[in-house]
SETOR-680298 format. One line per field, with one value per residue: residue number from 1; residue in one letter; x, y, z of N, C-alpha, C in turn. Coordinates in nm, 2 decimals, m for minus. Example, Ala and Ser with C-alpha at 12.3 -4.5 7.8 and 13.67 -1.06 7.14 Angstrom:
SETOR-680298
n = (1, 2)
res = (A, S)
nc1 = (1.32, 1.28)
nc2 = (m0.57, m0.22)
nc3 = (0.78, 0.71)
cac1 = (1.23, 1.37)
cac2 = (m0.45, m0.11)
cac3 = (0.78, 0.71)
cc1 = (1.32, 1.29)
cc2 = (m0.33, 0.00)
cc3 = (0.78, 0.79)
//
This chain:
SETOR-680298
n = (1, 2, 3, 4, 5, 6, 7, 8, 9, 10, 11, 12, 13, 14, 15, 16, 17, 18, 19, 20, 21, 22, 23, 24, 25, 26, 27, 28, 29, 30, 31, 32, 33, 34, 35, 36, 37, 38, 39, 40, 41, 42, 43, 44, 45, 46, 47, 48, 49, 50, 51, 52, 53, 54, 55, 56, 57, 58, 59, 60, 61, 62, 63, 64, 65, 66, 67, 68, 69, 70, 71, 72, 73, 74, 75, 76, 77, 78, 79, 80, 81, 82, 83, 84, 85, 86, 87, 88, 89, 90, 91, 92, 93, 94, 95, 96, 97, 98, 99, 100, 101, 102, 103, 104, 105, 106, 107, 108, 109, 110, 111, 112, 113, 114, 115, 116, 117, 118, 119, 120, 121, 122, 123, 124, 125, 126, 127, 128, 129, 130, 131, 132, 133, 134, 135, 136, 137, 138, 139, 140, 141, 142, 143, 144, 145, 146, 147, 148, 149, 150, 151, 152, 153, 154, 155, 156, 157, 158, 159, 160, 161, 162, 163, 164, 165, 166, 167, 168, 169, 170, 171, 172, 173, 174, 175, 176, 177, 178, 179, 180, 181, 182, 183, 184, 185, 186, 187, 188, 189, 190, 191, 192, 193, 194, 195, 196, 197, 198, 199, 200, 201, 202, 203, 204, 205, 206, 207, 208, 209, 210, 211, 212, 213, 214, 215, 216, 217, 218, 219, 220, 221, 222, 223, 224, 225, 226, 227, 228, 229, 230, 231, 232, 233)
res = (X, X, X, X, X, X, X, X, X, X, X, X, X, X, X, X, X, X, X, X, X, X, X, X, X, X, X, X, X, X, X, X, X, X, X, X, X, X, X, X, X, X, X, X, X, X, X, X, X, X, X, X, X, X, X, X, X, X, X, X, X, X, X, X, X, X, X, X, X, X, X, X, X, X, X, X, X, X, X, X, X, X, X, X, X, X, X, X, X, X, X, X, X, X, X, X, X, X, X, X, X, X, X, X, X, X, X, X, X, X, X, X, X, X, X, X, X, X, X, X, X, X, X, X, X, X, X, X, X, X, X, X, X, X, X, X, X, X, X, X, X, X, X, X, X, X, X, X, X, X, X, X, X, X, X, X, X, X, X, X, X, X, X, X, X, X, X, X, X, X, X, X, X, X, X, X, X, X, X, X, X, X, X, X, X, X, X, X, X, X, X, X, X, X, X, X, X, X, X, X, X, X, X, X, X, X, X, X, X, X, X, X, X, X, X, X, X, X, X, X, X, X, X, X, X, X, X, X, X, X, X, X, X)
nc1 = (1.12, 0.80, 0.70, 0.45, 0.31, 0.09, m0.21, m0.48, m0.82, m1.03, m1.35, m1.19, m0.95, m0.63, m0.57, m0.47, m0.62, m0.69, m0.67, m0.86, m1.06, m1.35, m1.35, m1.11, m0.89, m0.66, m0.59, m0.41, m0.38, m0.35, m0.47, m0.32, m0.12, 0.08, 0.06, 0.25, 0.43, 0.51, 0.57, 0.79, 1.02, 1.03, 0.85, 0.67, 0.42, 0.08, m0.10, m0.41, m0.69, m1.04, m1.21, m1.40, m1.61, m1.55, m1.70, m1.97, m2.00, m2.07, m1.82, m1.71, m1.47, m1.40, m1.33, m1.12, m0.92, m0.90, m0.73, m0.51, m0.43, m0.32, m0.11, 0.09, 0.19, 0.10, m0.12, m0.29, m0.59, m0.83, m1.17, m1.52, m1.62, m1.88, m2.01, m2.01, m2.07, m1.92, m1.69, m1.61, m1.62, m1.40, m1.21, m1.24, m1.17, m0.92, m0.77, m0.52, m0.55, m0.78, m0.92, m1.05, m1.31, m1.54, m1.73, m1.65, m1.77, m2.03, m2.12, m2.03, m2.09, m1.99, m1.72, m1.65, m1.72, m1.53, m1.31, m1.32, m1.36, m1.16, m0.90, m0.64, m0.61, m0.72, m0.76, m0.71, m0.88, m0.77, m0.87, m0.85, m0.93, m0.85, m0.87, m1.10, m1.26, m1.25, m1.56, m1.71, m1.61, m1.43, m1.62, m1.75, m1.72, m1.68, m1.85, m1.61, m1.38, m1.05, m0.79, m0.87, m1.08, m0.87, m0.76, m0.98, m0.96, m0.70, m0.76, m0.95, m0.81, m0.69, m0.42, m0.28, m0.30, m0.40, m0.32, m0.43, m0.37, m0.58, m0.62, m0.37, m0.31, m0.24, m0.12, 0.13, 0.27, 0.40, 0.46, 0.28, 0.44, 0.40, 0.19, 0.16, 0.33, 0.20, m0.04, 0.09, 0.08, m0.12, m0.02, m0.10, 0.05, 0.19, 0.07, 0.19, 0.01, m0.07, 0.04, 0.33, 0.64, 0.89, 1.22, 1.29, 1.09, 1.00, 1.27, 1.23, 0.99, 1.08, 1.29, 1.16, 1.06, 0.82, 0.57, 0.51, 0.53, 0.26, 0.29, 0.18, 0.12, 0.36, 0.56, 0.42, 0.41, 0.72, 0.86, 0.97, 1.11, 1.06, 1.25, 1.46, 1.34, 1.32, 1.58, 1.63, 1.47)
nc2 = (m0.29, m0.15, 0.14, 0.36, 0.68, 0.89, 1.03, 1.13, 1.25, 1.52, 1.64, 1.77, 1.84, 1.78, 1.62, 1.51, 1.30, 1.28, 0.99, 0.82, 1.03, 1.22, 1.46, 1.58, 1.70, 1.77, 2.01, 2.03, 2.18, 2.12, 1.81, 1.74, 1.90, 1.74, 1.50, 1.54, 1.61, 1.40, 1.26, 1.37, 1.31, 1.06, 0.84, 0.54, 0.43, 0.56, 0.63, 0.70, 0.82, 0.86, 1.01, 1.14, 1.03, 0.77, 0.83, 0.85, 1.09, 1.31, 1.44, 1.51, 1.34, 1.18, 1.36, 1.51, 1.27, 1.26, 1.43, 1.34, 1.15, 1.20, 1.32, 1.10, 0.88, 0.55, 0.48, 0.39, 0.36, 0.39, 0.40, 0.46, 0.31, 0.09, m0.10, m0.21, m0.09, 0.16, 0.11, 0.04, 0.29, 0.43, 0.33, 0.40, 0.65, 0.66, 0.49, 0.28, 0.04, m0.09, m0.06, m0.25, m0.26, m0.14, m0.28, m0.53, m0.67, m0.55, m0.63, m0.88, m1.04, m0.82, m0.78, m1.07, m1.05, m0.82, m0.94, m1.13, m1.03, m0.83, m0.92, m0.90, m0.66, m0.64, m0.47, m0.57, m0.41, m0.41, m0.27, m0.24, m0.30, m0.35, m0.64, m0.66, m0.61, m0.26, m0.02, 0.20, 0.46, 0.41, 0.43, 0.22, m0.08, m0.41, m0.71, m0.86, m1.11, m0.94, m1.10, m1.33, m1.21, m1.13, m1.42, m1.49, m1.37, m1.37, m1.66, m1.63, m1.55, m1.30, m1.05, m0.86, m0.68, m0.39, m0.30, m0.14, 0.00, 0.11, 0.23, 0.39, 0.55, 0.84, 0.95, 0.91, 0.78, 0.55, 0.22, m0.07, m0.26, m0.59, m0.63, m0.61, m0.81, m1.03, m1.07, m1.08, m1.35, m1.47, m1.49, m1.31, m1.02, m0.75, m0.41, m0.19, 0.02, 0.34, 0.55, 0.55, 0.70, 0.75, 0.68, 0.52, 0.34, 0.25, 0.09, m0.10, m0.25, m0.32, m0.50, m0.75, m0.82, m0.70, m0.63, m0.39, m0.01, 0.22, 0.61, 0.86, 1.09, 1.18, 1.21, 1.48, 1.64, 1.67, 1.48, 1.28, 1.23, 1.16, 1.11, 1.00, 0.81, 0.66, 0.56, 0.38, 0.20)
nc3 = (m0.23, m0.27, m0.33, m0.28, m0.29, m0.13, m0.21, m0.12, m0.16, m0.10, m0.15, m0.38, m0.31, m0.19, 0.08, 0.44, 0.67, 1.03, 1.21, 1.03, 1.05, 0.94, 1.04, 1.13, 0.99, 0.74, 0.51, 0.20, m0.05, m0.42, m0.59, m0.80, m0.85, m0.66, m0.76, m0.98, m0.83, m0.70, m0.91, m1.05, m0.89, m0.88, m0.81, m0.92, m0.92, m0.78, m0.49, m0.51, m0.37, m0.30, m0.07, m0.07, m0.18, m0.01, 0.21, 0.15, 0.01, m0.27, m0.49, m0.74, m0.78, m1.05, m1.23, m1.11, m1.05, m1.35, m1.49, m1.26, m1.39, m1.62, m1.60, m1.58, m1.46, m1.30, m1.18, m0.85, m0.72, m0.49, m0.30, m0.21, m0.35, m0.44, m0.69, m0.97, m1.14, m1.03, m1.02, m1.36, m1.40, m1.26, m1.36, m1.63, m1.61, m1.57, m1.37, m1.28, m1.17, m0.89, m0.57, m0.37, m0.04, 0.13, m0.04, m0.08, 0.19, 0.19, m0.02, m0.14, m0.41, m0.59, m0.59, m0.65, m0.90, m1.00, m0.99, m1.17, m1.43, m1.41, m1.32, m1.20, m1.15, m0.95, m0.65, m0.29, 0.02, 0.31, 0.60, 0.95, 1.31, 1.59, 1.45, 1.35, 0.99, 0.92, 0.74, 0.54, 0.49, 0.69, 0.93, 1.04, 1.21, 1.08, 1.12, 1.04, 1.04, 0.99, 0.86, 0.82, 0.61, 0.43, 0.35, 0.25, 0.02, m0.16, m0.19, m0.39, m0.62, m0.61, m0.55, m0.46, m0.20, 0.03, 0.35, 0.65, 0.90, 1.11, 1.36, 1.34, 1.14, 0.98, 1.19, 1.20, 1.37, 1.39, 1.24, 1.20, 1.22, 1.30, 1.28, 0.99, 0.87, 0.97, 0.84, 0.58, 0.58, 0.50, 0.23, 0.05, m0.15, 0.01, 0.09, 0.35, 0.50, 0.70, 0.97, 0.90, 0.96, 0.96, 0.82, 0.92, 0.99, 0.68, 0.65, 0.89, 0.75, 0.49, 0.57, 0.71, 0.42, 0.32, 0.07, m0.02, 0.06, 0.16, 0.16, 0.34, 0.55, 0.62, 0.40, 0.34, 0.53, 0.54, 0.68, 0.60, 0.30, m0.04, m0.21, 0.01, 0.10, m0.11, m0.13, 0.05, 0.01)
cac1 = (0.99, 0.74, 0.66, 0.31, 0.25, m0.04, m0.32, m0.60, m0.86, m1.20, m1.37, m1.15, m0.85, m0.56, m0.63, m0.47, m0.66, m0.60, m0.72, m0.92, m1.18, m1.38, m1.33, m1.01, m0.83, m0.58, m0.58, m0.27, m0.41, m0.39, m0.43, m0.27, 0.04, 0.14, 0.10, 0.33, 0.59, 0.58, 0.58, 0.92, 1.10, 1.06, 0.75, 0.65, 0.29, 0.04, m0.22, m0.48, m0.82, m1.18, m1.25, m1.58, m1.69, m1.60, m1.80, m2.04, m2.04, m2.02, m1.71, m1.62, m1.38, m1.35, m1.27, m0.93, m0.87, m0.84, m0.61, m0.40, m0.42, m0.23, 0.09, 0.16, 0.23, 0.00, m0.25, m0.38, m0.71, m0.96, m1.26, m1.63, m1.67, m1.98, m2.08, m1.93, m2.05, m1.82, m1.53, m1.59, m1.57, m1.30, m1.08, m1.24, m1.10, m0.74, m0.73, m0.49, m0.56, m0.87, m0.87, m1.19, m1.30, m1.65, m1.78, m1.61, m1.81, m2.17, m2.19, m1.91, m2.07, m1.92, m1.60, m1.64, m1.74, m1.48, m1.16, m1.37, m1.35, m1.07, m0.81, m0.51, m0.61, m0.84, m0.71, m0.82, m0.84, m0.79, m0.87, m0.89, m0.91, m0.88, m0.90, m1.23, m1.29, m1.37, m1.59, m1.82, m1.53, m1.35, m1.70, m1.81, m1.66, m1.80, m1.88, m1.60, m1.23, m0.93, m0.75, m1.00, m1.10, m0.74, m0.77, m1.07, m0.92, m0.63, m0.82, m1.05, m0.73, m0.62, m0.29, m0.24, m0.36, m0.35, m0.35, m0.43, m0.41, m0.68, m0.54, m0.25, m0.36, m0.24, m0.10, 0.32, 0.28, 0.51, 0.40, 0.26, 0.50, 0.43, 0.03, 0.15, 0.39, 0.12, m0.14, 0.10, 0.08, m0.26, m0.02, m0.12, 0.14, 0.06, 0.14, 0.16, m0.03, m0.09, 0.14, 0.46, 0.67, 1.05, 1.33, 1.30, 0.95, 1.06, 1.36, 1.18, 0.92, 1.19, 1.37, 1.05, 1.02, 0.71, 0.59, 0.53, 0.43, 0.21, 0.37, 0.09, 0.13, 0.52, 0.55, 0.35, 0.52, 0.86, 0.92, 1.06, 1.13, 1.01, 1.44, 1.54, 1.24, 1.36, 1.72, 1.61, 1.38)
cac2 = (m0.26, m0.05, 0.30, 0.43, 0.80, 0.86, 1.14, 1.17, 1.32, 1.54, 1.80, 1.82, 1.88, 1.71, 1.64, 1.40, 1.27, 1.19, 0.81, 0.85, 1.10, 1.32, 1.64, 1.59, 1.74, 1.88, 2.07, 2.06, 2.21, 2.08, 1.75, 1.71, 1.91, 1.65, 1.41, 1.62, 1.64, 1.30, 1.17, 1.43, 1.27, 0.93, 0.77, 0.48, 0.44, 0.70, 0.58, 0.81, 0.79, 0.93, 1.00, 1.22, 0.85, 0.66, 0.88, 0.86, 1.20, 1.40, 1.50, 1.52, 1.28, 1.14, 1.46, 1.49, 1.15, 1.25, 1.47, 1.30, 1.04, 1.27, 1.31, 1.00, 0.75, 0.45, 0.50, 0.27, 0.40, 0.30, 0.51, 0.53, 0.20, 0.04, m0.13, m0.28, 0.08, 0.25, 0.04, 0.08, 0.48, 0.46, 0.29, 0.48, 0.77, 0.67, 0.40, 0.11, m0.05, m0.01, m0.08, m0.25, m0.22, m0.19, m0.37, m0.65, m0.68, m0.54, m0.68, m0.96, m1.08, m0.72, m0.81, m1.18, m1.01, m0.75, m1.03, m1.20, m0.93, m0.75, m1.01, m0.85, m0.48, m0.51, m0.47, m0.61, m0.34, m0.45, m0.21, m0.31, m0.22, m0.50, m0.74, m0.67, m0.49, m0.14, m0.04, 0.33, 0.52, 0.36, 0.49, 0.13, m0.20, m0.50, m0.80, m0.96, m1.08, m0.91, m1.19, m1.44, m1.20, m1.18, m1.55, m1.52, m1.27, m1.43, m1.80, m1.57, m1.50, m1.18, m1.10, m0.79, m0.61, m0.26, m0.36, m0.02, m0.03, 0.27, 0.33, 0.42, 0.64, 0.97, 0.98, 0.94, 0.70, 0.41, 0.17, m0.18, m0.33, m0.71, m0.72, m0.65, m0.93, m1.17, m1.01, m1.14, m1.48, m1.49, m1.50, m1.18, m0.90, m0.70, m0.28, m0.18, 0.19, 0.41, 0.53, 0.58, 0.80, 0.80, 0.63, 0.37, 0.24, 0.17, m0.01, m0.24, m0.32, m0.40, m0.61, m0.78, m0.90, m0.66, m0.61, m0.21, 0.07, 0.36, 0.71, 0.96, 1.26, 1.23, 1.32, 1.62, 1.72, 1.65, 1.44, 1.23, 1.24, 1.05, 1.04, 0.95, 0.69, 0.56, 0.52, 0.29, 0.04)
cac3 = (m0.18, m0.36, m0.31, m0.34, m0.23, m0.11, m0.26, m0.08, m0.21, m0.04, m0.17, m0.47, m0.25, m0.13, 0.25, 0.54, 0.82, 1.16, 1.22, 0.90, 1.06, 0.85, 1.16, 1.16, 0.80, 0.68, 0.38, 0.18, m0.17, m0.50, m0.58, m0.94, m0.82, m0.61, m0.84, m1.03, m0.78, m0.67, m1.05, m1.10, m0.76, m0.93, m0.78, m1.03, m0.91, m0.73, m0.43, m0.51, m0.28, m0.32, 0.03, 0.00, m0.17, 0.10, 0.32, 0.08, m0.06, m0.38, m0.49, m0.88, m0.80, m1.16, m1.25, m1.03, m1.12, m1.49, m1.42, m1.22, m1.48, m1.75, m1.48, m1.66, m1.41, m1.29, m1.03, m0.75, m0.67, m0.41, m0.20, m0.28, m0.47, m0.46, m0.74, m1.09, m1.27, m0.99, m1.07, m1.43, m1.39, m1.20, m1.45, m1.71, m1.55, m1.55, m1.27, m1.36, m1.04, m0.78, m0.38, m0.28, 0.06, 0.21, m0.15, m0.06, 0.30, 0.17, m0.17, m0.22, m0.51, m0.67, m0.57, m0.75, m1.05, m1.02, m1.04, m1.30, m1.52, m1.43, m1.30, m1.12, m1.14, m0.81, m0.49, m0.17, 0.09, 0.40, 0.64, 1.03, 1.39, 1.65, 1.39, 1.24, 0.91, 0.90, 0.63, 0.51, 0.53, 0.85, 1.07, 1.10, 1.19, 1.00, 1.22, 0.98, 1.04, 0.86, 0.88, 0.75, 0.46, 0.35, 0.31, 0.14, m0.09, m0.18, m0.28, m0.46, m0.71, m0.57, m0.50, m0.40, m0.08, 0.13, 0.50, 0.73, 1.08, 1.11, 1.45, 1.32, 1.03, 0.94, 1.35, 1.24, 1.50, 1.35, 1.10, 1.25, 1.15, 1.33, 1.22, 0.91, 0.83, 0.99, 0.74, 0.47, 0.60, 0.39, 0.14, m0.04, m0.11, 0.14, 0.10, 0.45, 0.52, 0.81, 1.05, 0.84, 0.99, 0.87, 0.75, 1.02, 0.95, 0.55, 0.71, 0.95, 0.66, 0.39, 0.66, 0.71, 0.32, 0.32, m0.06, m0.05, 0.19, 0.13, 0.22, 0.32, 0.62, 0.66, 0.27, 0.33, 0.63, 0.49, 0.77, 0.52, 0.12, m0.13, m0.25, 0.07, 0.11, m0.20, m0.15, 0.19, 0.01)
cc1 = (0.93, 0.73, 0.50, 0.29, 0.13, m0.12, m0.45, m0.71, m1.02, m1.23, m1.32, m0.97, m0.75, m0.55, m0.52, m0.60, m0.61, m0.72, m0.84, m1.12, m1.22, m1.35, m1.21, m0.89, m0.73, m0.57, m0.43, m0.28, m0.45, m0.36, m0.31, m0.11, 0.12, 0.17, 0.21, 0.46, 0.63, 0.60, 0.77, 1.00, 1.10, 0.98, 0.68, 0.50, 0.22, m0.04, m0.32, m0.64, m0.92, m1.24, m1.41, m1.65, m1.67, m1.67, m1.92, m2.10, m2.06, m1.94, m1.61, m1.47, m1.29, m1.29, m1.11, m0.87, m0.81, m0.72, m0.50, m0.35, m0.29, m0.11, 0.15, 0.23, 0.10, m0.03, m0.31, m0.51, m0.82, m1.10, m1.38, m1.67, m1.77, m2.03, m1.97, m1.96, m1.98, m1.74, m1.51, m1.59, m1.47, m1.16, m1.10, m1.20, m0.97, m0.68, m0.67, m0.52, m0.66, m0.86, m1.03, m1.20, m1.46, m1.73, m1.77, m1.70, m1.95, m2.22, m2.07, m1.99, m2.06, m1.80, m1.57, m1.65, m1.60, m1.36, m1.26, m1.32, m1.18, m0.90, m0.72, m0.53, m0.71, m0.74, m0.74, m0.76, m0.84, m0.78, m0.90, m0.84, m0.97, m0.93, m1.00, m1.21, m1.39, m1.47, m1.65, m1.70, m1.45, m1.51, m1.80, m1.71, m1.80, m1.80, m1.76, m1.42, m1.11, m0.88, m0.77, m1.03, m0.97, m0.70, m0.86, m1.03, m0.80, m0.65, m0.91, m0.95, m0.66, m0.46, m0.24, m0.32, m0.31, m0.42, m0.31, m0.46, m0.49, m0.63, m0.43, m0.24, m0.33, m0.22, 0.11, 0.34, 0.36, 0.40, 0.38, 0.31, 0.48, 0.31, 0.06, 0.25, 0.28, 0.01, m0.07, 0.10, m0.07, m0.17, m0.07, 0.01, 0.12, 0.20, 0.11, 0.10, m0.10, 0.04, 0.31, 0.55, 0.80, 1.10, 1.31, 1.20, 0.97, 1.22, 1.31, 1.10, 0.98, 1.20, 1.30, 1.01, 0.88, 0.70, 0.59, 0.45, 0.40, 0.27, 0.26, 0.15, 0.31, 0.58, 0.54, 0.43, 0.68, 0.91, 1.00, 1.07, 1.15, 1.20, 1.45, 1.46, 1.26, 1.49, 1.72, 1.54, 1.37)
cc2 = (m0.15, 0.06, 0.32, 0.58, 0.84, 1.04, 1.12, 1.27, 1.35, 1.68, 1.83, 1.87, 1.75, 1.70, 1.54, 1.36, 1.25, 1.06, 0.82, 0.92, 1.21, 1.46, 1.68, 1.61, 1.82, 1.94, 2.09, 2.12, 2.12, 1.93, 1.67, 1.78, 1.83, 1.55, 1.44, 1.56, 1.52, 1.21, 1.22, 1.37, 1.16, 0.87, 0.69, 0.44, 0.54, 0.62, 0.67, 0.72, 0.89, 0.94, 1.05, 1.08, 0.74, 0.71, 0.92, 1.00, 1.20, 1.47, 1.56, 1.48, 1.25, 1.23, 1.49, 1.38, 1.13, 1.35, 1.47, 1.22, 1.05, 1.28, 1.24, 0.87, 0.67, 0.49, 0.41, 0.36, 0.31, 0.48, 0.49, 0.36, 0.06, m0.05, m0.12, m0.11, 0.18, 0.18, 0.09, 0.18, 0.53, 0.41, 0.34, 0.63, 0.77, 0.57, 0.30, 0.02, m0.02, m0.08, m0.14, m0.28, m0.24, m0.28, m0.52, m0.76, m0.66, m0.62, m0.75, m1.01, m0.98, m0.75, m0.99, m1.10, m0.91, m0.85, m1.11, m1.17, m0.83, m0.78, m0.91, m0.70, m0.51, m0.60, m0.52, m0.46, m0.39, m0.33, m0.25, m0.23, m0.31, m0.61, m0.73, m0.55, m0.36, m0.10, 0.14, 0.43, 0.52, 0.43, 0.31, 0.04, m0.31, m0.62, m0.96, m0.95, m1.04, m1.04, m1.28, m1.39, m1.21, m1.29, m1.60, m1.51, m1.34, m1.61, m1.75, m1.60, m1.36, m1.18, m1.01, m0.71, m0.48, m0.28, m0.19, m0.06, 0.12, 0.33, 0.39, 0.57, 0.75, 1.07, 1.02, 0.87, 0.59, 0.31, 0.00, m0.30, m0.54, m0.75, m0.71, m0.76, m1.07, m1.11, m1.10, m1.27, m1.57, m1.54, m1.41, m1.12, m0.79, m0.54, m0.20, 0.00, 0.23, 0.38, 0.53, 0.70, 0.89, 0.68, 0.47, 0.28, 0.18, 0.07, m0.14, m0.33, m0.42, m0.54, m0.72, m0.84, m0.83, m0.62, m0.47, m0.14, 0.20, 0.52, 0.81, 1.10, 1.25, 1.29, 1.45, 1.73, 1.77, 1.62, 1.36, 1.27, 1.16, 0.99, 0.98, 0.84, 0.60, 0.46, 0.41, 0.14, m0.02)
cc3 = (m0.26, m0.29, m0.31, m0.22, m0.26, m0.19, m0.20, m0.11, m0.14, m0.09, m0.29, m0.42, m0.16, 0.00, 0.32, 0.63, 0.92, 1.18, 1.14, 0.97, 0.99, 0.91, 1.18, 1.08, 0.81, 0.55, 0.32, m0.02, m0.33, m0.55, m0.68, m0.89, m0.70, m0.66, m0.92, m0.92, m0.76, m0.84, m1.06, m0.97, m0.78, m0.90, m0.92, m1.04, m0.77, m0.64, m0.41, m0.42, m0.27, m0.14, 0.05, m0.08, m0.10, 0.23, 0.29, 0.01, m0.19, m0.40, m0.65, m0.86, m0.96, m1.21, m1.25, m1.09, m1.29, m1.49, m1.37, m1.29, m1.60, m1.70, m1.57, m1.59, m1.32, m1.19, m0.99, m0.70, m0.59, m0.32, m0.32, m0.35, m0.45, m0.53, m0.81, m1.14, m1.16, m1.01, m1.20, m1.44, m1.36, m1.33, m1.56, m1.70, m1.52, m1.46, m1.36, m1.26, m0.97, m0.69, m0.38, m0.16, 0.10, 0.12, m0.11, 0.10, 0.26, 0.07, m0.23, m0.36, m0.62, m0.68, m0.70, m0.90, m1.10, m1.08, m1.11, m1.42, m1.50, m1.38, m1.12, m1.12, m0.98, m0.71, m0.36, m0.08, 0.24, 0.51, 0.83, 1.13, 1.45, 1.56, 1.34, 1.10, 0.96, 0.77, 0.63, 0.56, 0.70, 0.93, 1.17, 1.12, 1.13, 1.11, 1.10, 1.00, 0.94, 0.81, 0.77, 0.61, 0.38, 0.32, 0.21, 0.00, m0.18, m0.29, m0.35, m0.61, m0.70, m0.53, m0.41, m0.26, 0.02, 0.26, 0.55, 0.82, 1.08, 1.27, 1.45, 1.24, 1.02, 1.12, 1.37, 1.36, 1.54, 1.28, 1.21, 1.23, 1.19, 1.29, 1.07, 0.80, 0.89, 0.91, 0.61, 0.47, 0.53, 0.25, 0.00, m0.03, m0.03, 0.14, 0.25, 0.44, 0.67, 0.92, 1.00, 0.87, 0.96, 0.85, 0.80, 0.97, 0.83, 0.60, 0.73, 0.84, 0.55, 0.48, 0.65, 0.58, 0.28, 0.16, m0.08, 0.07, 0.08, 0.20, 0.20, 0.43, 0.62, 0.54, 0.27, 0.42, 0.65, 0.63, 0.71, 0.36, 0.05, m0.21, m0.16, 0.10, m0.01, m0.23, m0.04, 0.16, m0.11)
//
């Protein structure tokens, strides 16, 4: 099972959330020295995220992103992405991979263009709460099923996907683990996120045939470690 630790990024700063609200932060410094640590503990890809662009800010994201880029290991990036000339910035900034997300709900025919052009590098993001998509930095729901888009996404040519239970989010609450094996029933790979709390949660997932989980507050907290989360999956 894959790894991806998570980077969150607002402000210029490496942050958590709790259930991905903007009032609700943690500050945990810099973002590039985490990339750092988790590159030197063996992490083979990074899940970096633009948060002040998915809450539509300004943030000199690209910035960080080059930055983290130099670490020297592959980066999944999503947050903020709007439009074909934010995708293309984003991967001109070091992304090998991007996450789409509310695009895919406001302006699917970005999303078509994007796996046109850029095949297997875009991501579906699946983000949900009671079954509907969230979108604008989790503050809305979209009037559109998870479920369903993951099906879309999938016969689009997609393959890969980040399914977040947003009530789960950045809570250490335990990982969802039964929506997200019926998430992969779309038939996407499906990286489970939110809610990751220890040893056990990468267990059940494996067990499960799950393709990769994201590791965001329990990292930070050293509730767990990126060694010992790696020796488990």
């Amino acid at each position: 099972m894959k790894l991806y630790p998570a980077i969150d990024v607002l402000d210029g700063r490496a942050v958590r959330l709790l259930y991905g609200k903007r009032d609700q932060v943690t500050d945990y410094g810099d973002p590039v020295e985490f990339a750092k640590r988790w590159a030197d503990e063996g992490a083979e890809i990074l899940h970096v995220v633009d948060l002040s662009g998915a809450f539509g800010e300004a943030g000199g994201f690209e910035k960080v992103l080059e930055r983290i880029a130099r670490v020297g290991v592959p980066v999944q990036s999503g947050g903020g992405l709007r439009s074909m000339a934010d995708i293309h910035r984003r991967f001109r900034a070091g992304a090998d991979r991007v996450v789409l997300g509310t695009v895919c709900v406001e302006h699917p025919e970005v999303l078509y263009e994007a796996v046109g052009r850029y095949k297997e590098k875009i991501v579906a993001g699946i983000d949900a709460k009671d079954g509907f998509l969230a979108v604008r930095g989790w503050t809305q729901l979209a009037d559109k099923d998870a479920f369903e888009f993951g099906c879309e996404a999938k016969a689009l040519g997609i393959a890969d996907a980040v399914f977040t239970d947003i009530g789960r989010d950045g809570a250490l609450a335990g990982v969802n683990v039964a929506e997200t094996v019926r998430m992969g029933e779309t038939g996407l790979n499906i990286i489970a996120s939110g809610g990751v709390r220890d040893l056990n949660d990468i267990r059940a997932l494996k067990e499960q045939g799950v393709y990769g989980v994201i590791l965001g507050r329990a990292l930070y907290t050293g509730a767990l470690t990126f060694k010992d989360a790696f020796e488990v999956s």
